[in-house]
C-alpha positions as CSV (number, residue, x, y, z in Angstrom):
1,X,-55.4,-5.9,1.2
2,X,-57.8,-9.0,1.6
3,X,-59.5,-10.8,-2.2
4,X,-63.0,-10.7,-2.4
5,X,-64.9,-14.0,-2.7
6,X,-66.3,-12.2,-5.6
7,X,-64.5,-10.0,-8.3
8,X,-65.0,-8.5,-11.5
9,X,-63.0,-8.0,-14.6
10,X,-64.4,-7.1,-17.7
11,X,-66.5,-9.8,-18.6
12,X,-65.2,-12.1,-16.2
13,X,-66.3,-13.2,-12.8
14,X,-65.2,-15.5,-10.2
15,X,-67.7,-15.8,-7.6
16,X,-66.4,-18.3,-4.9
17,X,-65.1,-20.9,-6.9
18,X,-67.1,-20.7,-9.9
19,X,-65.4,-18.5,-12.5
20,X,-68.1,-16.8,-15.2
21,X,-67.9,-15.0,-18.0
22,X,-70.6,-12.8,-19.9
23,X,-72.1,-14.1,-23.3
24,X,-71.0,-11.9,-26.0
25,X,-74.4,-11.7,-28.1
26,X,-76.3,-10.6,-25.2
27,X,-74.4,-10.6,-21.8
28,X,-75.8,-13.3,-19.9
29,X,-73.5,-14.6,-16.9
30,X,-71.8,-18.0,-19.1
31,X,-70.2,-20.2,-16.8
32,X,-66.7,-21.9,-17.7
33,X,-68.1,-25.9,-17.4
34,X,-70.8,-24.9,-19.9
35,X,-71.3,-26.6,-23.6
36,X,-72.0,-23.2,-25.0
37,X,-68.8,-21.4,-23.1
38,X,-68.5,-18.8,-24.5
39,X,-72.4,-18.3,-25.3
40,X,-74.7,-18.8,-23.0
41,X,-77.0,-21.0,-25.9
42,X,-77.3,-22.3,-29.3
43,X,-79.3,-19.3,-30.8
44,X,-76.3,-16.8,-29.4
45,X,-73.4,-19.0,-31.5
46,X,-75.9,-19.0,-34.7
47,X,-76.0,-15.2,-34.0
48,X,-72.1,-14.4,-33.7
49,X,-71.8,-17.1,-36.8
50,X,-74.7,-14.5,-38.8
51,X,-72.1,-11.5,-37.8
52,X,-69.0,-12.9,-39.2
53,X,-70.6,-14.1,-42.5
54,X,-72.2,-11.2,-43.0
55,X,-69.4,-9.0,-42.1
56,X,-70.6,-7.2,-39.2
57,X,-67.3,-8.0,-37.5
58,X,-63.5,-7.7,-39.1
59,X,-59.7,-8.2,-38.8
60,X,-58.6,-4.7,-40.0
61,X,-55.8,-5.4,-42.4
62,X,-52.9,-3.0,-43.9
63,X,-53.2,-3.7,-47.8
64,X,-50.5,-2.1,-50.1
65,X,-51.8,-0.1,-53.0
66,X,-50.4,-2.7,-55.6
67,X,-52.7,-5.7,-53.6
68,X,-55.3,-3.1,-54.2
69,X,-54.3,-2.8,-58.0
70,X,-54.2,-6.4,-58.2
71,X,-57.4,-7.5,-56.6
72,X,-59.8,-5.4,-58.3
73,X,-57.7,-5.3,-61.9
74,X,-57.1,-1.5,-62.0
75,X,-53.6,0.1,-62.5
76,X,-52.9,3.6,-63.4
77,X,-51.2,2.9,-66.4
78,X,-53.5,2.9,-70.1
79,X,-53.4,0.1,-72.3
80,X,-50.9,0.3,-75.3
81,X,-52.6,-0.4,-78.8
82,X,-51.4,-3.7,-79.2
83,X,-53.6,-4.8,-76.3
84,X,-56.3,-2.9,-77.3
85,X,-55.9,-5.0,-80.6
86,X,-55.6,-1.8,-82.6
């Protein structure tokens, strides 16, 4: 089976020579050589930037009920006396 000049993948292209790829913000054809790779301008990056310090995007995570405990300060146990300072 003969290759295509052009084929598609995803949200990659290689047309000819010139291999592509699509901008994640708002799927414009990127190609490879470009500054921006892989967004096709400055106001896309800024954009994907917002997302991940707003949390729109995130790496899920397995957290064990005692990280849980310790990151927000709560247990199951109650306090003896003595710490209440009874």
């Amino acid at each position: 089976m003969p290759i295509s000049a052009s084929a598609q993948f995803d949200n990659l292209s290689v047309e000819g020579i010139m291999a592509t790829i699509r901008c994640p913000i708002c799927r414009k054809t990127v190609p490879f050589n470009d500054p921006n790779m892989p967004f096709c301008s400055d106001r896309c990056r800024v954009i994907d930037l917002g997302n991940w310090a707003s949390e729109v995007y995130s790496i899920p995570a397995s957290v064990s009920e005692n990280e849980m405990d310790e990151a927000d300060g709560s247990s199951d146990r109650l306090p003896t006396s003595e710490e209440l300072g009874e």
